[in-house]
N, CA, C, O and CB atoms as a CASP TS submission, in Angstrom:
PFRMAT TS
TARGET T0000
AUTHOR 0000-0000-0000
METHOD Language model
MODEL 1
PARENT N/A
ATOM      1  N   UNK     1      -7.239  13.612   3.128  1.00  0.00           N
ATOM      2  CA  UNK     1      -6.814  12.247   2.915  1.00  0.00           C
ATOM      3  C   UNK     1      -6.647  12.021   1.406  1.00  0.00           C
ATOM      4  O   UNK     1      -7.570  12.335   0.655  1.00  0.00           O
ATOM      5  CB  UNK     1      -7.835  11.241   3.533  1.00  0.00           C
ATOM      6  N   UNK     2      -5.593  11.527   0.964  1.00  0.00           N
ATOM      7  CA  UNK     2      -5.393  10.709  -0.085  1.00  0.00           C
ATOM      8  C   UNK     2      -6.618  10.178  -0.916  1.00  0.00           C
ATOM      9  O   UNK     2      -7.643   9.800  -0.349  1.00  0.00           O
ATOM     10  CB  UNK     2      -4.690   9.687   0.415  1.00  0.00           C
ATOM     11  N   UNK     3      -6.496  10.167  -2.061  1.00  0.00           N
ATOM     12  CA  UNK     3      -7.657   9.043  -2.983  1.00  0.00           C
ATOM     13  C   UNK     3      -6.664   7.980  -2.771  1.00  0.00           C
ATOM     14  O   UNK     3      -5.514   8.013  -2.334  1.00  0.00           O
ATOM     15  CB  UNK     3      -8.144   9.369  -4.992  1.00  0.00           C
ATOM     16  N   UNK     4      -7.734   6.628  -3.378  1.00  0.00           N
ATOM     17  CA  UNK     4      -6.849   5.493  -3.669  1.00  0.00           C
ATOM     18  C   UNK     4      -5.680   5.515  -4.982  1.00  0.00           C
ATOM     19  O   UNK     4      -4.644   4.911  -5.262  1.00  0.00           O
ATOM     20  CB  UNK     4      -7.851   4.357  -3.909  1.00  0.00           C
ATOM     21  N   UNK     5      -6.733   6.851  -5.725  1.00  0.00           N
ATOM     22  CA  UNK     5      -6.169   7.223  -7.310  1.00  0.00           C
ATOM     23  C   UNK     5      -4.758   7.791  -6.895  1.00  0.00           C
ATOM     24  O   UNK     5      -3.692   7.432  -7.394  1.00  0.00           O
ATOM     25  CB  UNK     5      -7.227   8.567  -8.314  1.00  0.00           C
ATOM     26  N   UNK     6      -4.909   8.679  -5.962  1.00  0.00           N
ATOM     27  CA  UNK     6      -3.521   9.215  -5.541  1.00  0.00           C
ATOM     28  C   UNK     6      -2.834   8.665  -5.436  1.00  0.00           C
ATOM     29  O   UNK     6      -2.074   8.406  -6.369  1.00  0.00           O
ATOM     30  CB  UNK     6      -3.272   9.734  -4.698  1.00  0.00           C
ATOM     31  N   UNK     7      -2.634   7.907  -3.616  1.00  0.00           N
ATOM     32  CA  UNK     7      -1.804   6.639  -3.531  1.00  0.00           C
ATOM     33  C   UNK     7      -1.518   5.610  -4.605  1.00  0.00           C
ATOM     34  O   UNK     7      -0.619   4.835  -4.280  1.00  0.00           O
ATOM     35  CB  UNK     7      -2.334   5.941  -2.616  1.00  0.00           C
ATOM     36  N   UNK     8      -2.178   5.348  -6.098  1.00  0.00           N
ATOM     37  CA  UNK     8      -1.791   4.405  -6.919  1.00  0.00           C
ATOM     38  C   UNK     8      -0.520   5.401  -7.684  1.00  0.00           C
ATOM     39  O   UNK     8       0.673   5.173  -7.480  1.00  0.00           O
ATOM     40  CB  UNK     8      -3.156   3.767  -7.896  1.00  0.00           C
ATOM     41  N   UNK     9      -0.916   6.305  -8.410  1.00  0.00           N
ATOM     42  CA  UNK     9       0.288   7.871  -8.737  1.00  0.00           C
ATOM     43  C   UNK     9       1.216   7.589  -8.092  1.00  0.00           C
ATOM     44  O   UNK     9       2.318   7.387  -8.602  1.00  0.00           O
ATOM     45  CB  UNK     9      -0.063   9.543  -8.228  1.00  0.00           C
ATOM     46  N   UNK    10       0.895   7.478  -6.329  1.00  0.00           N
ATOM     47  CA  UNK    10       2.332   7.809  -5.919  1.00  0.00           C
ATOM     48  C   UNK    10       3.510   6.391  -6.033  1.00  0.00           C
ATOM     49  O   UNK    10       4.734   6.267  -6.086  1.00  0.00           O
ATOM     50  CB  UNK    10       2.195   8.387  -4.210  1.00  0.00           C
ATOM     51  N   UNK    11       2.454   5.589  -6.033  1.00  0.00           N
ATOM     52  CA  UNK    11       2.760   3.987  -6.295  1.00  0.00           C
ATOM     53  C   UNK    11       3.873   4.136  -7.055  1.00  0.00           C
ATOM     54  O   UNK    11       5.074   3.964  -6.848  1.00  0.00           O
ATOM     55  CB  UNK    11       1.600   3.031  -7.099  1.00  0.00           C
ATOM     56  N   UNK    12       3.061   4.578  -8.205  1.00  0.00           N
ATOM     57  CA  UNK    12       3.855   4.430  -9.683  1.00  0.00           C
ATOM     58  C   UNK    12       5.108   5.168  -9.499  1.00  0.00           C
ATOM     59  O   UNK    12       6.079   4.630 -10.030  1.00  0.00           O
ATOM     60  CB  UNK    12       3.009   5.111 -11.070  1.00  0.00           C
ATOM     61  N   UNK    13       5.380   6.536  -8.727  1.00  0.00           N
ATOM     62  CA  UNK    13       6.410   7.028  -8.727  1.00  0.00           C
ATOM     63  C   UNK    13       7.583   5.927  -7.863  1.00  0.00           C
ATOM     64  O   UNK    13       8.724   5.627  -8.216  1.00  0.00           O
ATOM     65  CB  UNK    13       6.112   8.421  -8.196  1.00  0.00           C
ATOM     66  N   UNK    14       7.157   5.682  -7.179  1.00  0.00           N
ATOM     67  CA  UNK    14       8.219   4.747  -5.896  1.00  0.00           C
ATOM     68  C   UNK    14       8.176   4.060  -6.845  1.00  0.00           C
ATOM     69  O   UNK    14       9.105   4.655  -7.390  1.00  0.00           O
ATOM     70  CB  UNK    14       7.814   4.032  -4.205  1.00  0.00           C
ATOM     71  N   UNK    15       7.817   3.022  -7.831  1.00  0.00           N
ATOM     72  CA  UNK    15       8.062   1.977  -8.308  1.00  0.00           C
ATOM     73  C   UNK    15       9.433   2.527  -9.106  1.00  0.00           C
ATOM     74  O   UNK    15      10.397   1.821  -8.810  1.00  0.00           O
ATOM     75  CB  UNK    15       6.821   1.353  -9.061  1.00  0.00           C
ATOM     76  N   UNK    16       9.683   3.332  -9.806  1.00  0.00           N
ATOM     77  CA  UNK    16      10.693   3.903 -10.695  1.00  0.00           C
ATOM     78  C   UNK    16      12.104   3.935  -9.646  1.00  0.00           C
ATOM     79  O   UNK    16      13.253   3.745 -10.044  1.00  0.00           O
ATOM     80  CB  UNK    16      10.138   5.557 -11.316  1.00  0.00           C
ATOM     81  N   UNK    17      11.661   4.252  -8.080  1.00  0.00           N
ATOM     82  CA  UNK    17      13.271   4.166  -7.215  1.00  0.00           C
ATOM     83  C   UNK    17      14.044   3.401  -7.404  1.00  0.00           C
ATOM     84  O   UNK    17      13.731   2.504  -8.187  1.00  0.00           O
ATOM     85  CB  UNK    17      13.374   3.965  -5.942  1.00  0.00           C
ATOM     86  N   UNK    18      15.140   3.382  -6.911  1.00  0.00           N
ATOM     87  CA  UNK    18      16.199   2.159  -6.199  1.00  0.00           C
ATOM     88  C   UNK    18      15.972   2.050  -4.808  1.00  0.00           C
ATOM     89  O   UNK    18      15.485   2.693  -3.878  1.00  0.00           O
ATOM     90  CB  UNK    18      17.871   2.475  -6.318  1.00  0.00           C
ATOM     91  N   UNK    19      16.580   0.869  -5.069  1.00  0.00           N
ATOM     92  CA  UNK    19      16.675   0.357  -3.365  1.00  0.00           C
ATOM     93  C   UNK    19      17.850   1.065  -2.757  1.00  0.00           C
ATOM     94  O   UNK    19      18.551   1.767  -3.485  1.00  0.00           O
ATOM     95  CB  UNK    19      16.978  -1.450  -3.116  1.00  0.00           C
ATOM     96  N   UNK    20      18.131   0.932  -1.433  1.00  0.00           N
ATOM     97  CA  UNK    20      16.901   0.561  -0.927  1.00  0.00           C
ATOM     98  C   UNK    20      15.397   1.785  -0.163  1.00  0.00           C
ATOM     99  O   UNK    20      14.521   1.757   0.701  1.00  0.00           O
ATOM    100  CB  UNK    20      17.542  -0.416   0.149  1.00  0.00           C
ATOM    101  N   UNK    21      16.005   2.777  -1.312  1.00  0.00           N
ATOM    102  CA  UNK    21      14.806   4.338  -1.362  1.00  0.00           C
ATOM    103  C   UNK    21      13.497   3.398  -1.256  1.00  0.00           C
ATOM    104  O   UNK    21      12.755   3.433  -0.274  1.00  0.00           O
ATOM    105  CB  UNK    21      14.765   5.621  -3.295  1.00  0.00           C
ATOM    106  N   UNK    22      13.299   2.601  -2.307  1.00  0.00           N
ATOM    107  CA  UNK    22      12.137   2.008  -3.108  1.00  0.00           C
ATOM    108  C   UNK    22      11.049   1.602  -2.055  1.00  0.00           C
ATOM    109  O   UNK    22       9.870   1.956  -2.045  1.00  0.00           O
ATOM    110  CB  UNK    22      12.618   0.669  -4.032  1.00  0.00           C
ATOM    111  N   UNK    23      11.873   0.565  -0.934  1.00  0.00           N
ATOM    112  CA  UNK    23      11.352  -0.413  -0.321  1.00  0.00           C
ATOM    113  C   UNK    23      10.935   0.642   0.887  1.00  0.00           C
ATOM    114  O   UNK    23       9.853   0.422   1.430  1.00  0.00           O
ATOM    115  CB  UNK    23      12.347  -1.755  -0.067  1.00  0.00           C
ATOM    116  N   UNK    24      11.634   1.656   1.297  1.00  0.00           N
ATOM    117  CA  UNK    24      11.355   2.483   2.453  1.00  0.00           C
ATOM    118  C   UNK    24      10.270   3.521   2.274  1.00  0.00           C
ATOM    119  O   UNK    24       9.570   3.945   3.195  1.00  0.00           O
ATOM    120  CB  UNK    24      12.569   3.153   2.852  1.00  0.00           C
ATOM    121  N   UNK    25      10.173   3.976   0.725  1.00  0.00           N
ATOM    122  CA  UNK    25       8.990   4.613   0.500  1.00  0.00           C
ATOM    123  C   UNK    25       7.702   3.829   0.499  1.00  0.00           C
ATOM    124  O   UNK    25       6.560   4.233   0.716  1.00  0.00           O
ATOM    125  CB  UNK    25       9.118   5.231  -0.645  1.00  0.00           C
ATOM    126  N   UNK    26       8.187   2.478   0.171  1.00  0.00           N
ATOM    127  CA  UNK    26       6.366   1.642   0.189  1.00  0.00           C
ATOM    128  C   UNK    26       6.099   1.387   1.250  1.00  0.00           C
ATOM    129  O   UNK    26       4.917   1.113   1.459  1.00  0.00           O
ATOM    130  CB  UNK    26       5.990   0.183  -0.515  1.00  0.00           C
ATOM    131  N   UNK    27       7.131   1.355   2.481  1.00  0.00           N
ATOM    132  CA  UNK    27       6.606   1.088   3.606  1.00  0.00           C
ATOM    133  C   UNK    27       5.755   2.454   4.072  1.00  0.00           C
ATOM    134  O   UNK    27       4.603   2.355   4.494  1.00  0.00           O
ATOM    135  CB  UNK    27       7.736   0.614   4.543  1.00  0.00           C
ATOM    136  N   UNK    28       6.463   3.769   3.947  1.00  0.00           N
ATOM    137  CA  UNK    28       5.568   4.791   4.532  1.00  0.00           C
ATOM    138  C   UNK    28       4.348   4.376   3.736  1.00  0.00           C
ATOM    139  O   UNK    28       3.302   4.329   4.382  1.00  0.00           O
ATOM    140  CB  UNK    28       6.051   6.425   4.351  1.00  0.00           C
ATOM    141  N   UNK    29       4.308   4.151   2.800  1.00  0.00           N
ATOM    142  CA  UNK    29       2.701   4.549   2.209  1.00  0.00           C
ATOM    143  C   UNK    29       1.811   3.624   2.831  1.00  0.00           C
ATOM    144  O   UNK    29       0.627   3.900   3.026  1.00  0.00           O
ATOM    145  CB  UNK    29       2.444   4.387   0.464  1.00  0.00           C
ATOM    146  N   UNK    30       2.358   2.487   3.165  1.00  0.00           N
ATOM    147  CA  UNK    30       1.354   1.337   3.973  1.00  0.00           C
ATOM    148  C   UNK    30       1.299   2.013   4.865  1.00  0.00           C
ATOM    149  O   UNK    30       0.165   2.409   5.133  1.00  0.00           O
ATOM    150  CB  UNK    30       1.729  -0.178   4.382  1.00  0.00           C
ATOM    151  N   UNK    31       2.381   2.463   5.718  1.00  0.00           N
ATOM    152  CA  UNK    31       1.932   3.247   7.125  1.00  0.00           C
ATOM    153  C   UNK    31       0.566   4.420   7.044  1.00  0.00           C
ATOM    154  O   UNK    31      -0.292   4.686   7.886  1.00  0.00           O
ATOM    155  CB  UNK    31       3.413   4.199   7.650  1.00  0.00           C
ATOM    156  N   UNK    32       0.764   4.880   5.861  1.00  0.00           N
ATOM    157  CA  UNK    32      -0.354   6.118   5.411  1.00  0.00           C
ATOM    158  C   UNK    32      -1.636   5.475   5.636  1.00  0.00           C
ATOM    159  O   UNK    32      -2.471   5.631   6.527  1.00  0.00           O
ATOM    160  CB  UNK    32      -0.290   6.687   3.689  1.00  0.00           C
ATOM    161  N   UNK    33      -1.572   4.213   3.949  1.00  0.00           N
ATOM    162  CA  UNK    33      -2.762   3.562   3.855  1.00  0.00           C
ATOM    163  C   UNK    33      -3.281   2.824   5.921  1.00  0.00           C
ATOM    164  O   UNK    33      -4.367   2.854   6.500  1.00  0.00           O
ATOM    165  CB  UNK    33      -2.333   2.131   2.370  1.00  0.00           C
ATOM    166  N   UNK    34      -2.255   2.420   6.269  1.00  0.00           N
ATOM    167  CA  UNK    34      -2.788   1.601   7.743  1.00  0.00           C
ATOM    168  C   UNK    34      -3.782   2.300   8.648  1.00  0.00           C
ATOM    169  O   UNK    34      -4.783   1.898   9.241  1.00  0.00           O
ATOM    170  CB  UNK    34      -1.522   1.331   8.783  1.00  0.00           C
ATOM    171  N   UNK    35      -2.977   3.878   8.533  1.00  0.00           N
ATOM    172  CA  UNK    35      -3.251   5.127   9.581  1.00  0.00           C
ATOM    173  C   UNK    35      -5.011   6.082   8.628  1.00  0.00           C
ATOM    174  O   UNK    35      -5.988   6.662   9.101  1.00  0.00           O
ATOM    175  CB  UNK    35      -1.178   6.547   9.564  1.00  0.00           C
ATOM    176  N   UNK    36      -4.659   5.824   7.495  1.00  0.00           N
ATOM    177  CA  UNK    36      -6.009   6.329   6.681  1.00  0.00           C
ATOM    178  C   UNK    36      -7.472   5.463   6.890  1.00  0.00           C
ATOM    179  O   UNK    36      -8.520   5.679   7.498  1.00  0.00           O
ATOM    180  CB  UNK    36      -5.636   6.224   4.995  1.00  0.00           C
ATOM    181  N   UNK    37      -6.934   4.358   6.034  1.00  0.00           N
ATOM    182  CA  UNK    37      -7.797   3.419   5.596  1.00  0.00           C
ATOM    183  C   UNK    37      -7.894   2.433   6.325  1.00  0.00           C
ATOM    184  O   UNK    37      -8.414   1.394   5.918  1.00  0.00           O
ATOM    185  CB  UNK    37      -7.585   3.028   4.510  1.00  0.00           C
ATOM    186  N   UNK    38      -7.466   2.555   7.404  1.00  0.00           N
ATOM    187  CA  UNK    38      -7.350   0.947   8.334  1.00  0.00           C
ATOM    188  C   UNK    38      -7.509  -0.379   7.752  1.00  0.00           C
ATOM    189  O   UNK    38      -8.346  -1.241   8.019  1.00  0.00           O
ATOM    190  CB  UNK    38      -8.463   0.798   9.415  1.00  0.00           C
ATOM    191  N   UNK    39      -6.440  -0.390   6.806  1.00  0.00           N
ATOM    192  CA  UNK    39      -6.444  -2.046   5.851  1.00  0.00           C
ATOM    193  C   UNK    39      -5.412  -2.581   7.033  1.00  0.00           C
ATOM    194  O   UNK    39      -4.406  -2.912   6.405  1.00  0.00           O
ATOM    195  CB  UNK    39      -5.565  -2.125   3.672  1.00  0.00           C
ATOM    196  N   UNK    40      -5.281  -2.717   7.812  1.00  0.00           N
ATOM    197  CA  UNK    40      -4.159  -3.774   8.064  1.00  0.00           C
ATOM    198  C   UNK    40      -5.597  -4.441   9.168  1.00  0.00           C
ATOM    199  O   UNK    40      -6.249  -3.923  10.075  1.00  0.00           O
ATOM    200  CB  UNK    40      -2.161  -3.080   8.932  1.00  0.00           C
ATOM    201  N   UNK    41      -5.614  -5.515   8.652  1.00  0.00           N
ATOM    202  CA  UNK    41      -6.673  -6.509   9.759  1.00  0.00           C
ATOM    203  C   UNK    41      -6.405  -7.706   9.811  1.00  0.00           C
ATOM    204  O   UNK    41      -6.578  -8.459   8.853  1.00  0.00           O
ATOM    205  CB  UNK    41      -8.161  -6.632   9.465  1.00  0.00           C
ATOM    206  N   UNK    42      -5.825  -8.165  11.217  1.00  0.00           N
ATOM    207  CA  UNK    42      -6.027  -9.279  11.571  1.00  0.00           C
ATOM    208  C   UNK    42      -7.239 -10.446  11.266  1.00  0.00           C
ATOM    209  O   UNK    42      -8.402 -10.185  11.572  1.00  0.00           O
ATOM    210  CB  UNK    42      -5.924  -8.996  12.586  1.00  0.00           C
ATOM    211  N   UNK    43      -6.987 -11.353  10.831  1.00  0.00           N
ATOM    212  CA  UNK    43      -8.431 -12.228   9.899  1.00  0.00           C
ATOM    213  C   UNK    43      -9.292 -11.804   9.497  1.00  0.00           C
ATOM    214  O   UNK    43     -10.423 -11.487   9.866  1.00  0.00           O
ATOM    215  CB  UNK    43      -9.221 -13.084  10.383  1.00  0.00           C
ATOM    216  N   UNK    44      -8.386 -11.784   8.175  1.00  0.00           N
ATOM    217  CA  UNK    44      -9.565 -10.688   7.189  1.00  0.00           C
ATOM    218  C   UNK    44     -10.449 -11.505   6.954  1.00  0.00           C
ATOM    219  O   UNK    44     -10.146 -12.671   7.208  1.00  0.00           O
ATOM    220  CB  UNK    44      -9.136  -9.970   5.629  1.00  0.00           C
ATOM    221  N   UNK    45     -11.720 -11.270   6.449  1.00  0.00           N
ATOM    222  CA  UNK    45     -13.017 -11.930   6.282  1.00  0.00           C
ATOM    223  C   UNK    45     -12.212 -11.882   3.886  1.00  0.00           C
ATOM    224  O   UNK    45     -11.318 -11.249   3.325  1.00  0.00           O
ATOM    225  CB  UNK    45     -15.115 -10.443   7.210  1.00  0.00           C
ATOM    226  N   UNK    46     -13.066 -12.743   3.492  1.00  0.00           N
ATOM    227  CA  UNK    46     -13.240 -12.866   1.993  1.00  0.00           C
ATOM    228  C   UNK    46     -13.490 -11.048   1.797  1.00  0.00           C
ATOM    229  O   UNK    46     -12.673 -10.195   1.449  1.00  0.00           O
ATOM    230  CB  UNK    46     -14.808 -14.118   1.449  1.00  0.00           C
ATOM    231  N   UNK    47     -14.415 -10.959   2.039  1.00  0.00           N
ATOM    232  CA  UNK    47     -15.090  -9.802   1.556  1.00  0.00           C
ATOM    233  C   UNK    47     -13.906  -8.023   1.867  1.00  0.00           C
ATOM    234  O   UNK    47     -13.674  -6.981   1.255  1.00  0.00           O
ATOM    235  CB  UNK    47     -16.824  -9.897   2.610  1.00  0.00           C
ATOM    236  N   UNK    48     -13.521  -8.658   3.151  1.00  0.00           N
ATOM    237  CA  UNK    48     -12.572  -7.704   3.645  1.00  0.00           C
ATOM    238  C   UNK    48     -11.671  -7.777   2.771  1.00  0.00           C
ATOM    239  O   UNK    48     -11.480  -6.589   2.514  1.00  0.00           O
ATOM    240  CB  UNK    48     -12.056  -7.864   4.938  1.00  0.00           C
ATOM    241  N   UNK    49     -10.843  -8.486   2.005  1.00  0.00           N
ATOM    242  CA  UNK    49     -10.183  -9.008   1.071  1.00  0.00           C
ATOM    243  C   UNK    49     -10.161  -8.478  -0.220  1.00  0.00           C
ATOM    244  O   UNK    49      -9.196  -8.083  -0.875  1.00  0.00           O
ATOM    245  CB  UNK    49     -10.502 -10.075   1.029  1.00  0.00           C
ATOM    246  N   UNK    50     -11.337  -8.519  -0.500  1.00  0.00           N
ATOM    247  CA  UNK    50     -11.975  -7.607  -2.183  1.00  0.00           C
ATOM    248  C   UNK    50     -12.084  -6.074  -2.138  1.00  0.00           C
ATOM    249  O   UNK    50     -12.233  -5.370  -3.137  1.00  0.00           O
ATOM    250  CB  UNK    50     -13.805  -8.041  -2.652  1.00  0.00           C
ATOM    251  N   UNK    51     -11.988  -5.602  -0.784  1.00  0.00           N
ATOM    252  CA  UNK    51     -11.731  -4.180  -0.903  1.00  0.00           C
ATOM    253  C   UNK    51     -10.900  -3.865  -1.427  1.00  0.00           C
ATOM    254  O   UNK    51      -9.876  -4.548  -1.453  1.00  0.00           O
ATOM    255  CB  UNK    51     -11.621  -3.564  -0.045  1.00  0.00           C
ATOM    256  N   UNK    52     -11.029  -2.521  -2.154  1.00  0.00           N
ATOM    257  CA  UNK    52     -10.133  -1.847  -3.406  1.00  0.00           C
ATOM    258  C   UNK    52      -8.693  -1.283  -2.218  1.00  0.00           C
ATOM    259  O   UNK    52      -7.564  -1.674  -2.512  1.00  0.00           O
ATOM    260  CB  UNK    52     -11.279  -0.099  -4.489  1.00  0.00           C
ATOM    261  N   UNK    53      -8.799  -0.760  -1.475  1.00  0.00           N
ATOM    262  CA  UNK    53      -7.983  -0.853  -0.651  1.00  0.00           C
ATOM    263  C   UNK    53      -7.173  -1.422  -0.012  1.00  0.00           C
ATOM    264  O   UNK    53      -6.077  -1.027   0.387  1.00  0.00           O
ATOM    265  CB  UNK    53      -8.195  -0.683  -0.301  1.00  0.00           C
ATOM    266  N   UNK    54      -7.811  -2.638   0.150  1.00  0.00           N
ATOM    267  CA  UNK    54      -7.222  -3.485   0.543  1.00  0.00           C
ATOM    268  C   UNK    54      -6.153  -4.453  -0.461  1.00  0.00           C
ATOM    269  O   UNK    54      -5.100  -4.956  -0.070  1.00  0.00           O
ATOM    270  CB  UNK    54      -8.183  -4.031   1.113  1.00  0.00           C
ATOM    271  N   UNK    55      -6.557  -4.526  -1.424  1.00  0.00           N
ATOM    272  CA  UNK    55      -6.232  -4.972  -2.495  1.00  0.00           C
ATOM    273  C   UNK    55      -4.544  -3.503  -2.607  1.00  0.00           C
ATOM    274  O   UNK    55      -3.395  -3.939  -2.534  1.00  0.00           O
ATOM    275  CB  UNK    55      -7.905  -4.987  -3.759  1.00  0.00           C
ATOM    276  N   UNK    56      -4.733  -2.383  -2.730  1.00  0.00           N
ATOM    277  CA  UNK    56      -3.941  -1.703  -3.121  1.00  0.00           C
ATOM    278  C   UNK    56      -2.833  -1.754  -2.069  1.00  0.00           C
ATOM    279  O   UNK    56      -1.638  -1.550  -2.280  1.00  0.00           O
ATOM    280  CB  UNK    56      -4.495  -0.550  -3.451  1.00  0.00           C
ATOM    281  N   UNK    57      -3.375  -2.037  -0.974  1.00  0.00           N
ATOM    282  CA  UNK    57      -2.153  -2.352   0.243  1.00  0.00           C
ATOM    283  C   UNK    57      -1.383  -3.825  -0.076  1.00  0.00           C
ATOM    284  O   UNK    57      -0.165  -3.645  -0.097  1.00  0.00           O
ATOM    285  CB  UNK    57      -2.979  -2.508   2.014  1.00  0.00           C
ATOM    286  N   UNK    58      -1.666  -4.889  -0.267  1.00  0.00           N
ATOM    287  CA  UNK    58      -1.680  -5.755  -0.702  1.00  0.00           C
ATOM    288  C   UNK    58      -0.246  -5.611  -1.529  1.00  0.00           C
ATOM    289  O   UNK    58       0.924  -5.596  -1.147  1.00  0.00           O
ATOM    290  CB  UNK    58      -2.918  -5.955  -1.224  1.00  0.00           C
ATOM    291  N   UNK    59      -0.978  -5.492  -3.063  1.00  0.00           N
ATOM    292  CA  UNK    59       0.265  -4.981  -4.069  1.00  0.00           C
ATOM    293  C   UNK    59       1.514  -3.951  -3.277  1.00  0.00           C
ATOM    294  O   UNK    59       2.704  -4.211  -3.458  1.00  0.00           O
ATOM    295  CB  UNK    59      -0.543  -3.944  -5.443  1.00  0.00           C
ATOM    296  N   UNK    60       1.172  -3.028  -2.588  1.00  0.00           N
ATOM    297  CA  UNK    60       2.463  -2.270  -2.363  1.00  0.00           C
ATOM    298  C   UNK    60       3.399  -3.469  -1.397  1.00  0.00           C
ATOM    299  O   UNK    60       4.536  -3.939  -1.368  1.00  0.00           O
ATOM    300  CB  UNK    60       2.107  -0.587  -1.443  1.00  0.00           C
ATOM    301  N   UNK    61       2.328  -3.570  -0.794  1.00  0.00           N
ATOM    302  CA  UNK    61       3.163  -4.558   0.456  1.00  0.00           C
ATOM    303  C   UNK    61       4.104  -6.036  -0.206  1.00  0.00           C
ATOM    304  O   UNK    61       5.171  -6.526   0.165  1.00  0.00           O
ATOM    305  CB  UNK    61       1.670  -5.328   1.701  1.00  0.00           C
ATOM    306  N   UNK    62       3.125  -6.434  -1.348  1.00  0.00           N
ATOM    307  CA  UNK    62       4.374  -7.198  -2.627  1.00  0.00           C
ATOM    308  C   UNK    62       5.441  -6.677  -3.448  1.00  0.00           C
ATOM    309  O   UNK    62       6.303  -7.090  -4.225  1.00  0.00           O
ATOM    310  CB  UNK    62       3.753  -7.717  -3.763  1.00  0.00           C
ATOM    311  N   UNK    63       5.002  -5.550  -2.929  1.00  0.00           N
ATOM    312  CA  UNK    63       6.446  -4.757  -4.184  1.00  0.00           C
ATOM    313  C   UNK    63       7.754  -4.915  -3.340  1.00  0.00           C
ATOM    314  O   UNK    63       8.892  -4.984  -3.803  1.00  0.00           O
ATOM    315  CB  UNK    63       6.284  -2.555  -4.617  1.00  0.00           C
ATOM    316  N   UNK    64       7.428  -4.954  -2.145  1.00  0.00           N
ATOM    317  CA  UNK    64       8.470  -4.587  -0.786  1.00  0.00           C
ATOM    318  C   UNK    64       9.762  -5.370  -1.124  1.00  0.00           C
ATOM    319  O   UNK    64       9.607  -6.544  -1.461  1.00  0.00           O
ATOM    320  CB  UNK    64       7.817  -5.184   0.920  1.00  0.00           C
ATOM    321  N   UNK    65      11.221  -4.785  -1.070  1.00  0.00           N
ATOM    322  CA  UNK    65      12.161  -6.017  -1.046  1.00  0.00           C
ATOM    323  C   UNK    65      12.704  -6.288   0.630  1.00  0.00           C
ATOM    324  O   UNK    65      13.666  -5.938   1.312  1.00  0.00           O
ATOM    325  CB  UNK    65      13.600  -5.661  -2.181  1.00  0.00           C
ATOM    326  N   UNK    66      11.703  -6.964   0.780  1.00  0.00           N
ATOM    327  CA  UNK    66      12.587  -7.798   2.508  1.00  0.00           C
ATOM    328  C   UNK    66      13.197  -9.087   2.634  1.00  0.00           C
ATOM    329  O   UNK    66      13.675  -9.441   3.712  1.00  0.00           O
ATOM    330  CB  UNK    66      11.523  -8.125   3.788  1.00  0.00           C
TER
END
């Protein structure tokens, strides 16, 4: 599995794409992070929220152009 350090690396690389490469690579990585780290949760609690993970899904999932 991935670090979070990784997935942020790979972040940084997708951030440099074009669209619409850009937006289709951040979606796999949420799919990664979803299928890894199980951040995708229905009513997240506060605390669920402050996870570093969660937080990093978060940002990719704002980078998205939809």
């Amino acid at each position: 599995m991935k670090s979070l350090m990784e997935i942020e690396e790979n972040l940084n690389d997708i951030a440099k794409l074009d669209e619409p490469i850009r937006t289709s690579e951040l979606v796999l990585l949420m799919n990664y992070m979803e299928a890894h780290y199980r951040v995708f949760i229905i009513n997240p609690t506060k605390e669920e929220m402050e996870k570093p993970e969660v937080k990093l899904y978060r940002r990719i999932s704002d980078m998205r152009n939809i």
